[in-house]
NUSEPA-824503 format. One line per 4 residues: number of its first residue (from 1); their letters; for each residue x, y, z of N, C-alpha, C. Coordinates in pm, whole numbers. Example, Ala and Ser with C-alpha at 12.3 -4.5 7.8 and 13.67 -1.06 7.14 Angstrom:
// NUSEPA-824503
1) AS) 1319 -569 780 1230 -450 780 1320 -330 780 ~ 1285 -225 708 1367 -106 714 1290 3 787
END
This chain:
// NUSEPA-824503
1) XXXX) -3428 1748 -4301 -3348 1856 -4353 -3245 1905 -4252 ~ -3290 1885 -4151 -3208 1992 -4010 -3109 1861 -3926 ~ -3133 1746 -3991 -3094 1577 -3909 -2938 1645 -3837 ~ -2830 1698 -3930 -2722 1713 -3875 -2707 1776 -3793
5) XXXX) -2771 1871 -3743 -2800 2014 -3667 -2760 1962 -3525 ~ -2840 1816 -3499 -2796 1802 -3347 -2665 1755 -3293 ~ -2578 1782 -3406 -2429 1747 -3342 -2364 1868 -3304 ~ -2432 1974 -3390 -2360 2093 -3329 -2361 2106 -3172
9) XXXX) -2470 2104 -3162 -2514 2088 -2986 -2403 2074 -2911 ~ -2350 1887 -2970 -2249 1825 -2879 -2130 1889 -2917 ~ -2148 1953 -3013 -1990 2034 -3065 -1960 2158 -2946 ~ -2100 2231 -2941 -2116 2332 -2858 -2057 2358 -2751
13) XXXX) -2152 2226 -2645 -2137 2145 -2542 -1939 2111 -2504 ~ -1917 2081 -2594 -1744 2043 -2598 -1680 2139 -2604 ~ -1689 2265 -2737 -1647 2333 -2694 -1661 2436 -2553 ~ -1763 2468 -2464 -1771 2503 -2350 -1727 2426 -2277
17) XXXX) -1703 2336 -2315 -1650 2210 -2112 -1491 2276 -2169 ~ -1447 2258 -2303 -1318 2291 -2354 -1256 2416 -2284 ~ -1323 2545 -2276 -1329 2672 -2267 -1307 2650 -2080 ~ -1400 2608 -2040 -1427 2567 -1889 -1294 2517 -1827
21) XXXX) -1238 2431 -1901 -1092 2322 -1850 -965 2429 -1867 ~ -997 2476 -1981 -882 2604 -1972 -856 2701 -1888 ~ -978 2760 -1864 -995 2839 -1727 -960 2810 -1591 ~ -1007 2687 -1601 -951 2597 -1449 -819 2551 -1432
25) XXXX) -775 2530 -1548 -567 2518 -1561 -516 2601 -1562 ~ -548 2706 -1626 -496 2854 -1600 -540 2871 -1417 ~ -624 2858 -1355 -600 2920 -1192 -541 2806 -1125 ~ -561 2711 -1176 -480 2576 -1096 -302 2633 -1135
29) XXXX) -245 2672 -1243 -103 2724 -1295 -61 2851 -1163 ~ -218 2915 -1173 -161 3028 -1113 -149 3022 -957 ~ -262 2899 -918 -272 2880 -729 -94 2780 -734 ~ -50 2747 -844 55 2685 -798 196 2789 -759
33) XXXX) 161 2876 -775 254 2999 -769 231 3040 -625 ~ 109 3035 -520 113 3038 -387 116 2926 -320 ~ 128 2799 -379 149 2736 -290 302 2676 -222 ~ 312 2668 -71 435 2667 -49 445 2486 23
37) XXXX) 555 2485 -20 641 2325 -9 775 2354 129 ~ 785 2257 213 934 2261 281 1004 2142 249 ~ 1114 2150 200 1203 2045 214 1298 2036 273 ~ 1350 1971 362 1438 1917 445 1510 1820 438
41) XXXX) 1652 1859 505 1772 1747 549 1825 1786 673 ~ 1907 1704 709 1982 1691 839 1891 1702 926 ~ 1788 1623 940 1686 1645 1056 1661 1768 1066 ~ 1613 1818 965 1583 1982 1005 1660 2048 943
45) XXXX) 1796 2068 973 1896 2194 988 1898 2266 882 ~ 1879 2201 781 1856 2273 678 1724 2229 578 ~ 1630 2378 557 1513 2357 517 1502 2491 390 ~ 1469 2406 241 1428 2435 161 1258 2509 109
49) XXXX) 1256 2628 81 1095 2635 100 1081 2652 -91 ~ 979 2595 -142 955 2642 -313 810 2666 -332 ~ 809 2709 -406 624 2701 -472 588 2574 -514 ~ 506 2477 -507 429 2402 -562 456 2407 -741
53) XXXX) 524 2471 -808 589 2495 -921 743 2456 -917 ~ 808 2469 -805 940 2414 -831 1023 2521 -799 ~ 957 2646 -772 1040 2776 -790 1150 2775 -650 ~ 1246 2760 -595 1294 2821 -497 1299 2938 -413
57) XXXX) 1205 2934 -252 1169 3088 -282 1249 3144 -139 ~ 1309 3031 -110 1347 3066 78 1450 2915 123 ~ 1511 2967 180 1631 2892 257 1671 2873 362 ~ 1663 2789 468 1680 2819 608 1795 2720 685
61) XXXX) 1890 2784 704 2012 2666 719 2074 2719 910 ~ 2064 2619 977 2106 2625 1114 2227 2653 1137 ~ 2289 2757 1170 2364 2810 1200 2483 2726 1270 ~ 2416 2619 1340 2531 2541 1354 2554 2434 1326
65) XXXX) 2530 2406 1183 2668 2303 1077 2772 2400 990 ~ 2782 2531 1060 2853 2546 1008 2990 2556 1068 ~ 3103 2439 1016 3228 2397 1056 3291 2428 946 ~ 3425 2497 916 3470 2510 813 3544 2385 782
69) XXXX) 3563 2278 851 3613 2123 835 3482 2040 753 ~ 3360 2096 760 3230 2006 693 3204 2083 633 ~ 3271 2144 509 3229 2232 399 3108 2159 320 ~ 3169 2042 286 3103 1976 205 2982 1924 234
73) XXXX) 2991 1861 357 2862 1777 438 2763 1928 435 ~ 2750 2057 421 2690 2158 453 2632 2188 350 ~ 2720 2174 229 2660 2178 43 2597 2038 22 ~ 2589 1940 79 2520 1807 55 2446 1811 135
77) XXXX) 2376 1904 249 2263 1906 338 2194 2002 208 ~ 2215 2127 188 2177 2226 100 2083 2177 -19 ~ 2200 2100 -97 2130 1976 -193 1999 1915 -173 ~ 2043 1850 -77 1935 1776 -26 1800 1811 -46
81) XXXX) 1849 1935 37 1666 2052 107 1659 2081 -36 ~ 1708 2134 -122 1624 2150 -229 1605 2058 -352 ~ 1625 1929 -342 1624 1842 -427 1496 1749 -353 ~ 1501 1713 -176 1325 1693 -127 1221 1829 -202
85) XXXX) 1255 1957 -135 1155 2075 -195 1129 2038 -303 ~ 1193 2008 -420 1176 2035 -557 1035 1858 -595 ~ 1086 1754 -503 1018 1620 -521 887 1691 -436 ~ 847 1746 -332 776 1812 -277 640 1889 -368
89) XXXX) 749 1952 -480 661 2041 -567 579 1975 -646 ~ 665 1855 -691 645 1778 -831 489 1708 -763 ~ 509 1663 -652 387 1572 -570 308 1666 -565 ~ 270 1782 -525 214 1874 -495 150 1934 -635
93) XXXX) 193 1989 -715 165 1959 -845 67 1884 -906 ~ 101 1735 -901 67 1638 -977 -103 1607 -854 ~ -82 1672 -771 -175 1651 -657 -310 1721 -711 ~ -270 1872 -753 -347 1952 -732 -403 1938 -909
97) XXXX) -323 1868 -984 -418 1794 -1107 -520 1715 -1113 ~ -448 1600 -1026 -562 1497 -1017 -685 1557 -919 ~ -694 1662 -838 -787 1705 -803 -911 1737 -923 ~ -802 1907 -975 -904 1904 -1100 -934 1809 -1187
101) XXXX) -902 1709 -1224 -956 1693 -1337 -1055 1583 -1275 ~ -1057 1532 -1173 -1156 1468 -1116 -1281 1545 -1065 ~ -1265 1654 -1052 -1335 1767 -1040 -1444 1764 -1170 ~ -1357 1728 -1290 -1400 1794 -1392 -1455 1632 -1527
105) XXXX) -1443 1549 -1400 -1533 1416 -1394 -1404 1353 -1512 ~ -1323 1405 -1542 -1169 1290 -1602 -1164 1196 -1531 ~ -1090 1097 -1568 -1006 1001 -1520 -880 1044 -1414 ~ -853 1001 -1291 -778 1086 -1181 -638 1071 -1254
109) XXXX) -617 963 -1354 -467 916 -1420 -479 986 -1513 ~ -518 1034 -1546 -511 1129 -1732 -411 1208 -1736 ~ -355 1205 -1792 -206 1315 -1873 -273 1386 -1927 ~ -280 1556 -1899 -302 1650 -2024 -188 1712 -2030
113) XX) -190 1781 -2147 -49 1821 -2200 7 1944 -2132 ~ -78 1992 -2019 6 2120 -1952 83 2051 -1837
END
């Protein structure tokens, strides 16, 4: 009479690991908001800082490229630092996924949709 009863279980079971994974993407979303990235060009001179999200949060440019004859070379260092920062984030990111979800006994390659 009761035969079907034990799938609820595994329904149960799923929904709590479900409930569980959400919770853990939500603080993994939110630790990505403190975590900080540097990106760099010109050997240094100019250094990009972002969140682990992509955000741009800081800029640090050496005072001396600046030539008003290398306008440009100064906006293509700029570039740079935040176009490494931003590849920085994306790695960093994609880092702190494959943590969790290996954590959370997934596959370390799995795509979820956040």
């Amino acid at each position: 009479m009761f035969k079907g009863l034990g799938g609820l279980g595994d329904m149960a079971k799923m929904a709590k690991a479900a409930q569980e994974m959400q919770t853990k993407m939500a603080q993994m979303q939110e630790d990505l908001n403190t975590i900080s990235v540097v990106g760099e060009s010109g050997a240094g001179l100019v250094k990009a800082t972002a969140t682990a999200k992509g955000e741009l949060t800081a800029l640090d440019i050496d005072p001396t490229i600046f030539n008003p004859d290398e306008k440009e070379v100064v906006e293509d260092l700029i570039l740079a630092a935040i176009k490494d920062a931003q590849a920085k984030a994306q790695d960093r990111s994609q880092e702190e996924m494959r943590k969790l979800t290996e954590a959370m006994g997934l596959p370390a390659d799995m795509k979820l949709p956040f």
